[in-house]
C-alpha positions as CSV (number, residue, x, y, z in Angstrom):
1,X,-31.5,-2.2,-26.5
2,X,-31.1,1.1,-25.0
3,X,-34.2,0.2,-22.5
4,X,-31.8,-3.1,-21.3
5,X,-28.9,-0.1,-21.4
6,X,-31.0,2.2,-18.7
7,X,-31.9,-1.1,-16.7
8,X,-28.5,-2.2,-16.3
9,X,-27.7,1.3,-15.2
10,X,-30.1,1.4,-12.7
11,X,-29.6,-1.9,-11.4
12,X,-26.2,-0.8,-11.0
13,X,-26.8,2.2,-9.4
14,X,-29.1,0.5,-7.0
15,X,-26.8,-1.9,-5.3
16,X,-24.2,0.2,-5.3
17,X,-23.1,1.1,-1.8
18,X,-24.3,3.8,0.1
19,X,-22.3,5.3,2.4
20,X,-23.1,5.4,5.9
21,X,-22.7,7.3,9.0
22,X,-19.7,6.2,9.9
23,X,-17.9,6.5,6.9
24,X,-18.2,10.8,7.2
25,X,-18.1,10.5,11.4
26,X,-14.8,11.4,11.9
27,X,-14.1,9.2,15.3
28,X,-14.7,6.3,13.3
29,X,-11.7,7.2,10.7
30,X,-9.5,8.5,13.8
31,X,-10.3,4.6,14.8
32,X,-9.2,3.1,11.7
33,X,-6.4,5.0,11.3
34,X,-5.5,4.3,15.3
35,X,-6.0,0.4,14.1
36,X,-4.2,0.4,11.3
37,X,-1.0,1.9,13.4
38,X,-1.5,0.0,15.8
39,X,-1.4,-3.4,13.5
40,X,1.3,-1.6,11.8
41,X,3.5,-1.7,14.4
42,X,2.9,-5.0,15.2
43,X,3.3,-6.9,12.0
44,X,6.4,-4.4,10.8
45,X,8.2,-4.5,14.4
46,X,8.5,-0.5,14.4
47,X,7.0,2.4,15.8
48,X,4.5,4.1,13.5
49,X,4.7,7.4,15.2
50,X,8.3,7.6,14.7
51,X,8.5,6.9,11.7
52,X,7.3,7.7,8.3
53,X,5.8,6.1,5.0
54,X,6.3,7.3,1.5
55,X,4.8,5.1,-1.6
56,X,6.1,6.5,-4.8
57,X,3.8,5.7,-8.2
58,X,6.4,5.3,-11.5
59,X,6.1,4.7,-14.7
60,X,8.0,1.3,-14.7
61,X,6.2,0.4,-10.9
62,X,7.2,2.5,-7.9
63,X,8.9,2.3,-4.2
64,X,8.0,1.9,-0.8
65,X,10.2,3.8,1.2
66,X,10.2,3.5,5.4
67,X,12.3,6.0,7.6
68,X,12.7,7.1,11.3
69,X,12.0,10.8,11.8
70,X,14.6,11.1,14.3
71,X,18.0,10.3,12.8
72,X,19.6,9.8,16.3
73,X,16.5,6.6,16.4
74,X,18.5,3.6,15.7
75,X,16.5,0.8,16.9
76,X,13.3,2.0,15.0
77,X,15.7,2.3,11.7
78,X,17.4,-1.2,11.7
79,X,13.8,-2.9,13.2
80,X,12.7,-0.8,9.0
81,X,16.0,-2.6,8.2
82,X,14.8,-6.1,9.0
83,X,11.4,-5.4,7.9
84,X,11.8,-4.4,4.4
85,X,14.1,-6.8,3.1
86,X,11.6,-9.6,4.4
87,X,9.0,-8.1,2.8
88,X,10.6,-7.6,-0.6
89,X,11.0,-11.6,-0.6
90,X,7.2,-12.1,1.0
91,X,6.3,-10.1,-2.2
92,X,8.9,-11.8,-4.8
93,X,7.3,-14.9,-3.7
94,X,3.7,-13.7,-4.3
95,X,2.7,-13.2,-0.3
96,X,1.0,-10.2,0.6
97,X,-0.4,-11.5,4.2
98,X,1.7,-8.7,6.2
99,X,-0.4,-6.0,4.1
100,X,-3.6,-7.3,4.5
101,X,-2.9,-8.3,8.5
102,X,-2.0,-4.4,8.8
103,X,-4.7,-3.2,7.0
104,X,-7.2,-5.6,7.8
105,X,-8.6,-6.0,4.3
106,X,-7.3,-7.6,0.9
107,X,-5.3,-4.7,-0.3
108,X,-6.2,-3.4,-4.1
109,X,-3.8,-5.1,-6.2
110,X,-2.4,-7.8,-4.3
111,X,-4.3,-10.8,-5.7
112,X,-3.1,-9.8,-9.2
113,X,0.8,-9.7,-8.3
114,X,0.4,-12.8,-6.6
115,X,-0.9,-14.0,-9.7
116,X,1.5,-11.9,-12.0
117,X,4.6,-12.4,-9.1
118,X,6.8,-13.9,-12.2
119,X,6.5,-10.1,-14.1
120,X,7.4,-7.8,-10.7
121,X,10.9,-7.5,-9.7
122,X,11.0,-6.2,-5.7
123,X,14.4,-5.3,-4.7
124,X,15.2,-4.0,-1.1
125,X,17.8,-0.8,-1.3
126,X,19.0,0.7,2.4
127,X,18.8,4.1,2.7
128,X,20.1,6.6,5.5
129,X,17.2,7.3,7.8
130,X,15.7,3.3,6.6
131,X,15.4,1.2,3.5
132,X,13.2,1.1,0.3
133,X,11.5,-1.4,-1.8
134,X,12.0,-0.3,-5.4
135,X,8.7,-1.8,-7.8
136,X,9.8,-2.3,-11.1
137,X,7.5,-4.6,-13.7
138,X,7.0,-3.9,-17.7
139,X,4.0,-5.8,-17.7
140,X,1.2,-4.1,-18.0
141,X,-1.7,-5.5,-15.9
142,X,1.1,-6.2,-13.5
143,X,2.3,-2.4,-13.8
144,X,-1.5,-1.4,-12.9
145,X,-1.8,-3.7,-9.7
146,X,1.2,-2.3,-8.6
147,X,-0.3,1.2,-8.6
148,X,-3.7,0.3,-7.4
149,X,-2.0,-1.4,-4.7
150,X,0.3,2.0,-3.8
151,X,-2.7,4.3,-3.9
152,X,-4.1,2.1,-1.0
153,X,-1.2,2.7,1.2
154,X,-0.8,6.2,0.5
155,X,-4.7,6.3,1.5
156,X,-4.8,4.1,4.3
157,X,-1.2,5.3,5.9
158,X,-2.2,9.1,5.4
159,X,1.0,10.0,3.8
160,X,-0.3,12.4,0.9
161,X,2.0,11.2,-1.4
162,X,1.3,11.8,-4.8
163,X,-1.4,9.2,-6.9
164,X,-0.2,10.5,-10.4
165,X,2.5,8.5,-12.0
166,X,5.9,10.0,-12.3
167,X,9.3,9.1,-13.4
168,X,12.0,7.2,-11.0
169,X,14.7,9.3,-9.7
């Protein structure tokens, strides 16, 4: 048993991926990032550079919160205005193509709130500066593809928000 233990570690260990050049070159994360703004701004209908991201994790789901940086910047703040409310009902419904035509990828999480999209409640609020889309779910492998999903964006949109789980205002 413990020799079948050691193999399985091994074999794990040996097709696990191995980073490459271009994962520590960093041009080719200054590209990504470039790509995923650029996507960005397409599939949300907003500038990226004027505005900002936040992705909250809670304990009962979290937010996604979108706001201009310059107050006086109307037409980026109601283009956040269509965009989140649309994407609050994509979600609802269990469609998560805007995400992964942004980022390019299957985001972490996504195929498990399509799955679970009965056990999420998405709910757009308007805010000053933008709008939010407040998370909420009590179900627990729901509750856990909502944070996976989070910690992606806060990753891949560079907003150093917070990973850790904290209560909702």
């Amino acid at each position: 048993m413990k020799a079948a233990v050691i193999t399985v570690a091994f074999v794990a260990l040996a097709v696990a991926p191995v980073p490459t050049a271009a994962q520590h070159d960093p041009s080719a994360h200054a590209a990504h990032h470039a790509a995923v703004d650029a996507r960005g701004a397409r599939v949300m209908g907003f500038d990226q550079a004027r505005t900002v991201h936040h992705f909250r994790l809670y304990e009962d789901g979290g937010a996604i919160d979108v706001a201009v940086t310059d107050a006086a910047d109307t037409v980026n703040r109601d283009a956040i205005r269509q965009h989140l409310p649309h994407i609050a009902r994509l979600f609802a419904e269990g469609r998560f193509d805007a995400p992964m035509l942004v980022h390019d990828t299957e985001v972490p999480g996504s195929s498990e709130l399509t799955r679970l999209k009965a056990a999420v409640r998405y709910a757009y609020v308007e805010t000053p500066a933008g709008g939010r889309v407040d998370i909420v779910t009590t179900q627990p492998e729901a509750l856990a593809a909502v944070h996976r999903f989070l910690a992606f964006q806060i990753a891949d949109h560079r907003t150093g928000d917070a990973t850790t789980v904290g209560r909702r205002p």
